[in-house]
C-alpha positions as CSV (number, residue, x, y, z in Angstrom):
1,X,0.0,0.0,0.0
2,X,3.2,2.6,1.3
3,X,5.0,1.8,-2.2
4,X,1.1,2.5,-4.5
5,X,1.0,5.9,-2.5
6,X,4.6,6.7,-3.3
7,X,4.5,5.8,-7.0
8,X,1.2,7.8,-6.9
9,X,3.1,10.7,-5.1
10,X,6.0,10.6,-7.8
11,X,3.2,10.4,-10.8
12,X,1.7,13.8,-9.6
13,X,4.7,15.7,-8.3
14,X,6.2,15.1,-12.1
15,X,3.5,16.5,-14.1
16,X,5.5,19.5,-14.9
17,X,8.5,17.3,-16.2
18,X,8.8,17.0,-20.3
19,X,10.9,14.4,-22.1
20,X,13.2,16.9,-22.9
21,X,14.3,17.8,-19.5
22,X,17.7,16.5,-17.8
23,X,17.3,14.4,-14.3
24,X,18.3,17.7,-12.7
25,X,15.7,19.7,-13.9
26,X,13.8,17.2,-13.3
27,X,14.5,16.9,-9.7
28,X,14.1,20.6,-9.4
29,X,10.3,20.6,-11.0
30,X,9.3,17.8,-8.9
31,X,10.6,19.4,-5.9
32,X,8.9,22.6,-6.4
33,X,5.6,20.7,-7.5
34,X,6.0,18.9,-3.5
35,X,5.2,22.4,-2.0
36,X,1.6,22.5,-2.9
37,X,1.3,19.0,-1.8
38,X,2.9,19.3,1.4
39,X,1.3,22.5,2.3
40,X,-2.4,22.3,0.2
41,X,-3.7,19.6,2.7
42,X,-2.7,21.1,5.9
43,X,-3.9,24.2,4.6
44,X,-7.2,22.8,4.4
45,X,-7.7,21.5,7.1
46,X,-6.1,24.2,9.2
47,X,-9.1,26.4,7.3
48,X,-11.7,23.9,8.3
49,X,-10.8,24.5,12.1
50,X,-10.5,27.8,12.1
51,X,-14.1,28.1,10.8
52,X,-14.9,25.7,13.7
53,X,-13.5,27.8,16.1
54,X,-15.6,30.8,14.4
55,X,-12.4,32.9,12.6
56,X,-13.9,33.0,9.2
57,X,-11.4,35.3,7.9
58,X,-8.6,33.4,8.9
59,X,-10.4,30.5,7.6
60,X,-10.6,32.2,4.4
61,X,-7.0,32.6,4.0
62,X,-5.5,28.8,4.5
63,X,-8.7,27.7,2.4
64,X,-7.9,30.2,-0.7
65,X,-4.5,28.8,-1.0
66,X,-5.9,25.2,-1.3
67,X,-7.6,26.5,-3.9
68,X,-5.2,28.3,-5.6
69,X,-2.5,25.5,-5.0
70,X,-5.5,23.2,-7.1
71,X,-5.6,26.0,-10.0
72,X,-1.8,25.9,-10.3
73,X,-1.9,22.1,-10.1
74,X,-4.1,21.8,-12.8
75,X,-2.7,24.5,-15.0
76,X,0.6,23.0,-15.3
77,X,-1.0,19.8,-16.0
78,X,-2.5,21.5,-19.1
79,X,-0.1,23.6,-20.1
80,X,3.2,22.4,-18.6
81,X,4.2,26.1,-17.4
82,X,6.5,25.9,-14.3
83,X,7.3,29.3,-14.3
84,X,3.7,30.3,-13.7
85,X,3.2,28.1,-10.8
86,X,6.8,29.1,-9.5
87,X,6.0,32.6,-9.5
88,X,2.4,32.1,-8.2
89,X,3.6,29.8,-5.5
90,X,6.2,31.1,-3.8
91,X,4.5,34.3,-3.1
92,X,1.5,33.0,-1.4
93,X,3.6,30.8,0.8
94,X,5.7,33.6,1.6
95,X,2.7,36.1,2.4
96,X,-0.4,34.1,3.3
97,X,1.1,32.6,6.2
98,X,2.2,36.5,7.8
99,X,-1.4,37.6,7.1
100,X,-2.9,34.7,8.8
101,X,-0.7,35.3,11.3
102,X,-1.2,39.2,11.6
103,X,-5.4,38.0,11.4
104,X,-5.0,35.7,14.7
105,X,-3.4,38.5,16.6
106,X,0.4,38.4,15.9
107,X,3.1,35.5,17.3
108,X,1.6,34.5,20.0
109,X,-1.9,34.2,19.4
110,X,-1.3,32.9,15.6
111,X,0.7,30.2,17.4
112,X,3.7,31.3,15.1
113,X,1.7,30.1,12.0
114,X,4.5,32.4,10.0
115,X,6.6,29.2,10.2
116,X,5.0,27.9,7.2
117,X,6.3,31.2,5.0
118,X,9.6,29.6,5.2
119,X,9.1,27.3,2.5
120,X,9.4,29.5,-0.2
121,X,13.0,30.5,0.4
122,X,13.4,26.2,1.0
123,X,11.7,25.8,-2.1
124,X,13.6,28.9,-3.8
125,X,17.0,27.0,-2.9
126,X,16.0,23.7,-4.4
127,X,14.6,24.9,-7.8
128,X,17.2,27.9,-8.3
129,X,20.6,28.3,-7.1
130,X,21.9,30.2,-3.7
131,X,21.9,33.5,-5.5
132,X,19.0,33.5,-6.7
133,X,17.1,32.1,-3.3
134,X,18.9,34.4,-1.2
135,X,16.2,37.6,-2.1
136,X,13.5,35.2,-0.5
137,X,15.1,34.6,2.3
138,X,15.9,38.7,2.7
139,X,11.9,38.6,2.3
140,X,10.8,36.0,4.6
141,X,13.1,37.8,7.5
142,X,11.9,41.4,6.5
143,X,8.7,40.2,7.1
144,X,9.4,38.8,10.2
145,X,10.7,42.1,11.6
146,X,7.8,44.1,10.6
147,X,5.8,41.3,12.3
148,X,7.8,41.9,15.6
149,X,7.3,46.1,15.2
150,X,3.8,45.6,14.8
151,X,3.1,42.4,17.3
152,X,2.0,44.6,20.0
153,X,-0.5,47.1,17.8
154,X,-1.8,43.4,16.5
155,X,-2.3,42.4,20.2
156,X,-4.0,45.2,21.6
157,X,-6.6,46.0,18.8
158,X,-7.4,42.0,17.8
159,X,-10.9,41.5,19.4
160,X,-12.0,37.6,18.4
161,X,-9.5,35.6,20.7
162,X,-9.2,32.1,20.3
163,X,-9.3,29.3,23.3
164,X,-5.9,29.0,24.9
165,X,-6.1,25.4,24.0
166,X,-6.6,26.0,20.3
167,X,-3.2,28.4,20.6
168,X,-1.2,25.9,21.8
169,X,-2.9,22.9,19.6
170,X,-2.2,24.7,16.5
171,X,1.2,25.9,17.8
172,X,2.4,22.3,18.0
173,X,0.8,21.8,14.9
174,X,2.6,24.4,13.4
175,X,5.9,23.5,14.8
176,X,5.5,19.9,13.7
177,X,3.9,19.9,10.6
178,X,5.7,23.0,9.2
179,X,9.0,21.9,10.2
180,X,8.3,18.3,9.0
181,X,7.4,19.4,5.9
182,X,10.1,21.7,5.2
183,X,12.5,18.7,6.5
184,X,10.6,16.1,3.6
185,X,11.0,19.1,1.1
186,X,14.6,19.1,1.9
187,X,14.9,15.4,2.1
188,X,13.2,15.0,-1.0
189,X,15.9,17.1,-3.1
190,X,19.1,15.7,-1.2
191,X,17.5,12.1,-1.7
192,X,17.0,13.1,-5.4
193,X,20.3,14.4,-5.9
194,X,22.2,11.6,-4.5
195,X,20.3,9.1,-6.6
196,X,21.2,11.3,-9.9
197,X,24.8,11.4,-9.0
198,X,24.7,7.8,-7.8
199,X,23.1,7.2,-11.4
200,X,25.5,9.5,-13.3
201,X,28.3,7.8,-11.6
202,X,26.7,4.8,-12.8
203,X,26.2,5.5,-16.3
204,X,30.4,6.8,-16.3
205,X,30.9,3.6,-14.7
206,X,29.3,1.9,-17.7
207,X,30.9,3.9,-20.1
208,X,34.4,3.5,-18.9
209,X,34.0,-0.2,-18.7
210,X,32.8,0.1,-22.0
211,X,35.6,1.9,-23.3
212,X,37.5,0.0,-21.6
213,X,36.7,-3.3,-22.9
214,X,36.8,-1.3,-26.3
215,X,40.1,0.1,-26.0
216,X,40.8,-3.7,-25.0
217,X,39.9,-5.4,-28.1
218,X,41.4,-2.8,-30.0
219,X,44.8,-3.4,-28.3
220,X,44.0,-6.9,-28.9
221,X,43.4,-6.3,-32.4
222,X,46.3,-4.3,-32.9
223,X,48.5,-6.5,-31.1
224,X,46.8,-9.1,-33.3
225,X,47.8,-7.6,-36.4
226,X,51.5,-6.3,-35.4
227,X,52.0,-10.2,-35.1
228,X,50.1,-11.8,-37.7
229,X,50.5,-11.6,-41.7
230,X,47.2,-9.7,-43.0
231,X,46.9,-11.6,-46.1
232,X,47.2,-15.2,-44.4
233,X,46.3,-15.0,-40.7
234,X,49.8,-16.7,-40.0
235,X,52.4,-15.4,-37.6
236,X,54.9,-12.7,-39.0
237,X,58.3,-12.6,-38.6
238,X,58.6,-10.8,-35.3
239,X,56.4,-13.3,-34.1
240,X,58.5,-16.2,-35.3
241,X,61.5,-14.7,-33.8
242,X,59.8,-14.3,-30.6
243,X,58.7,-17.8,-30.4
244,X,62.2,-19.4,-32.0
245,X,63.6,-17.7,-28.7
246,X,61.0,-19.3,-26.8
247,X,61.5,-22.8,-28.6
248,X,64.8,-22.8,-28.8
249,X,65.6,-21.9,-24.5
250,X,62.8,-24.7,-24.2
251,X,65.1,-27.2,-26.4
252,X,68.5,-26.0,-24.4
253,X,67.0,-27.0,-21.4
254,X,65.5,-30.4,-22.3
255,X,68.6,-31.4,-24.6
256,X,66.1,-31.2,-27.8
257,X,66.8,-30.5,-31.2
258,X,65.2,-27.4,-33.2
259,X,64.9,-27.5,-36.9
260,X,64.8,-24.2,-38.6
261,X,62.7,-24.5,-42.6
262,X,63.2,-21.7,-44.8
263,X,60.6,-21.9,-47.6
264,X,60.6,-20.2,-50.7
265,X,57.6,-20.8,-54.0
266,X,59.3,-22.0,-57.2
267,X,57.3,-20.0,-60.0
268,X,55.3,-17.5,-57.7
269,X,56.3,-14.5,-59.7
270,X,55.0,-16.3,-63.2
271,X,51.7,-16.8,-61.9
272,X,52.0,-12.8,-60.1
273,X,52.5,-11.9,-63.7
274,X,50.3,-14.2,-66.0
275,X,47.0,-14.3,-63.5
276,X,47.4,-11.3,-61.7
277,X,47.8,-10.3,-57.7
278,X,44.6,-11.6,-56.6
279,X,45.6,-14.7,-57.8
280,X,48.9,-14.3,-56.6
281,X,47.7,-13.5,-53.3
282,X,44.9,-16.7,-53.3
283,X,47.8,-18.8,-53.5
284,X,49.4,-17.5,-50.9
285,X,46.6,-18.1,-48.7
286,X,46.5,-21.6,-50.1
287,X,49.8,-22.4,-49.5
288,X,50.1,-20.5,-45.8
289,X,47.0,-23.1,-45.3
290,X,48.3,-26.5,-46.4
291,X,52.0,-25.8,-44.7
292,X,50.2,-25.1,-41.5
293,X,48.3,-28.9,-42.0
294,X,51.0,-30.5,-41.7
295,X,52.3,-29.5,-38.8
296,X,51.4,-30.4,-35.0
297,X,50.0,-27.7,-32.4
298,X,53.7,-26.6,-30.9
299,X,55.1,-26.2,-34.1
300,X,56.1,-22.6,-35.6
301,X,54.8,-21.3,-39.1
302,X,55.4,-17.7,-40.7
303,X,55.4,-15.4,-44.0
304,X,58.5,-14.0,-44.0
305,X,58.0,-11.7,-46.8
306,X,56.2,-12.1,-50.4
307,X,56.3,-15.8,-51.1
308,X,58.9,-16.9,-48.5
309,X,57.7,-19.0,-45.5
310,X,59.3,-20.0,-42.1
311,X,58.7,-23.4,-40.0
312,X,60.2,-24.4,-36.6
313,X,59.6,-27.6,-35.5
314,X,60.9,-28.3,-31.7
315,X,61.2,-31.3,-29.4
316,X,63.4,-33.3,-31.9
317,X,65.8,-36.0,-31.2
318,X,66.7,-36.7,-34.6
319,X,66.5,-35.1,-37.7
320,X,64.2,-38.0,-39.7
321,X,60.9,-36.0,-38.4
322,X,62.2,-33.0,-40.5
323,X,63.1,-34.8,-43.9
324,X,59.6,-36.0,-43.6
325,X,58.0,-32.9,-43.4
326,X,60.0,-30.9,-45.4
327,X,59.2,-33.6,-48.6
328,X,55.6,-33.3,-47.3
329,X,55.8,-29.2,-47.6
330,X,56.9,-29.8,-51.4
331,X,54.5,-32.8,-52.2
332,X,51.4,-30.3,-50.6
333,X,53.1,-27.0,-52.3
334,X,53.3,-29.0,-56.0
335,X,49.7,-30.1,-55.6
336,X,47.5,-28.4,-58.3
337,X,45.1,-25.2,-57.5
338,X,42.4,-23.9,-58.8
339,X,43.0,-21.9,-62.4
340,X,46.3,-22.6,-62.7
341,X,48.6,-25.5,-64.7
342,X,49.7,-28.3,-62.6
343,X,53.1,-28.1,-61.5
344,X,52.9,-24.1,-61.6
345,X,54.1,-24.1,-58.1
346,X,57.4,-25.9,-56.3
347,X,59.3,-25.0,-53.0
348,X,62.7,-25.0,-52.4
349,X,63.4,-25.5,-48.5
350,X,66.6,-24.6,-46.2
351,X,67.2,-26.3,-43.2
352,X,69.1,-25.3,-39.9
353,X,69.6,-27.3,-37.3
354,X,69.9,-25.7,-33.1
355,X,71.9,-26.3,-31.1
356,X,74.0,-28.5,-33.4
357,X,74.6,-25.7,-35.9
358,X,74.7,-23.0,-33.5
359,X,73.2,-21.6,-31.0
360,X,72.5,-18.3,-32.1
361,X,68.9,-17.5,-33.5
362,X,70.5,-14.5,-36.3
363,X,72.9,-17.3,-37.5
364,X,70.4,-19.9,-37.2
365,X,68.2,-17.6,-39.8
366,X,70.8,-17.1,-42.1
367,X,72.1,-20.9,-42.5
368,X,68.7,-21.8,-43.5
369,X,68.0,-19.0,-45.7
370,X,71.7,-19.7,-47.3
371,X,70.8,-23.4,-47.5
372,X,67.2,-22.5,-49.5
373,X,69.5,-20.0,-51.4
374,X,71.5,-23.2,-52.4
375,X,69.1,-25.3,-53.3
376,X,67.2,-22.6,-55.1
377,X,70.1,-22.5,-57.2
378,X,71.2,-26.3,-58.0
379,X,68.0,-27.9,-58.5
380,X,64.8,-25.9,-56.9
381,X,61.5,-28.0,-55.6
382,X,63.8,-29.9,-53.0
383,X,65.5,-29.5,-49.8
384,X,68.9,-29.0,-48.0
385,X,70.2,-29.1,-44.6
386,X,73.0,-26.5,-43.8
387,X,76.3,-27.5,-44.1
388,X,79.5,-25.6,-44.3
389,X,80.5,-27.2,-47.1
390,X,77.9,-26.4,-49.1
């Protein structure tokens, strides 16, 4: 039932908000809206009891804000002007409660109804800033010191005295209503506040992560493509070095064998020339694809440049593994592809062996790209292993 009145609470006080507004104007509509239906109510009823007690006139001014209060309500409903019910507002609470007061016979006899009048500088300060609520404030205190000069006229010439019981009744009414409304009015706005900033912090919160995890992929991306070939997915070289360094400490310390393939196409450039770089480059994806078949999960593959390709194979004990492989590169490279003449394509492969060759990764590069060099040379489509001699 508590949570129905609230939601019914928040549907009326936001009657003045458009779509268009920001959740701090929002907050600032809503909590102006509140004063009418903090102050409407008890201004109603306090008029019904003064009209018990006989004090029509006083009656008369409580009731005519609950009517006015209505008017505005409904107004803004329609029309969805704030400033008209700001404007309208604020001066009766600031006024109406000194006249009621200065009707009942000053402080004391009015039960220090005036405490109501200090909602509008309340209310000033929530919708506007300091500056701007600081000339109601000057207000609501001028008033009070013209109440204080003329107190004593407002004693000796008021003639319809109320029950000493009512005086005090509607003083701790006063006192306890007044100030609990002006404590929910204030309540209201910090509460407000805090949930928009809890909610803008949110929303950053949300956005960081979001860049964040953005900015992540993007790294990934980029660290993705500083380390892969674009045109075949595969490793590049500064990946294959980094990974030969890792292979080859892993070999040292196991007493294991690393075989270093340099691979270079027989007959690239003719098909380049005679079917074009698309084709060129289809082959090259081809090729990337059927070296990387052959070779098991902790092995090495890489485009070194244009048609040359890099395999490391690790954990070795011998060097039969690699003469199979390498014969199974060429068999897989000479195999036919689509649009082009069989045979079109061969491979000539140079072979370095760590640590039996050396132990050095530059010099382990260049003995199997002299070895391919060789081979490329003397008979092409085959393979050599590095040797001194040759």
């Amino acid at each position: 039932m508590l949570s129905i009145g609230r939601r019914y609470l928040e549907a009326c006080i936001n009657i003045g908000v458009l779509s268009t507004d920001s959740e701090t104007e929002r907050i600032k509509k809503a909590s102006l809206i509140l004063v009418p239906f903090i102050i409407g109510p008890a201004a109603f009823i306090w008029g019904l009891l003064y009209i018990y007690l006989d004090h029509y006139i006083s009656a008369a001014i409580p009731l005519s804000y609950s009517v006015i209060s209505l008017f505005n309500l409904w107004h803004l409903y329609k029309t969805k002007d704030i400033v008209f019910l700001q404007k309208t507002q604020m001066i009766l609470v600031l006024l109406l409660p000194f006249f009621l007061m200065w009707s009942l016979g000053g402080f004391a006899l009015g039960s220090f109804v005036m405490i109501w009048a200090f909602f509008a500088p309340i209310a000033a300060l929530t919708y506007s800033d300091a500056k701007k609520a600081l000339p109601w404030f000057h207000a609501f205190m001028s008033l009070v010191v013209i109440s204080v000069v003329i107190d004593q006229i407002l004693i000796e010439n008021h003639t319809s005295f109320m029950p000493q019981i009512a005086i005090e009744l509607f003083f701790l009414l006063n006192i306890s209503v007044g100030l609990s409304g002006i404590y929910f009015l204030i309540k209201y706005f910090i509460d407000e506040k805090d949930k928009n900033a809890s909610n803008k912090l949110q929303v950053e919160h949300e956005k960081l992560l979001k860049t964040s995890r953005e900015l992540e992929i993007a790294n990934e991306k980029l660290k993705y493509r500083a380390h892969h070939d674009e045109l075949t997915g595969i490793p590049n070289r500064y990946l294959f070095r980094e990974e030969l360094f890792r292979m080859t400490a892993f070999a040292l310390r196991h007493k294991h064998l690393v075989s270093l393939l340099f691979i270079d196409l027989d007959g690239f450039k003719a098909v380049n020339d005679n079917y074009g770089h698309a084709k060129g480059d289809e082959v090259l994806q081809i090729v990337a694809s059927r070296i990387e078949s052959l070779l098991r999960q902790e092995d090495i593959i890489a485009r070194i440049g244009g048609d040359e390709f890099a395999v490391a194979i690790g954990a070795l004990d011998d060097l039969v593994y690699v003469e199979k492989v390498a014969k199974r590169i060429i068999d897989e490279i000479n195999r036919d592809y689509d649009g082009l003449p069989s045979s079109s394509l061969g491979a000539s492969i140079g072979i370095s062996i760590f640590p039996d060759q050396t132990t050095d990764i530059d010099s382990l590069l260049n003995y199997a790209d002299q070895a391919m060099y060789n081979i490329k040379k003397s008979s092409k489509n085959d393979f050599m292993i590095y040797s001194e001699s040759t």
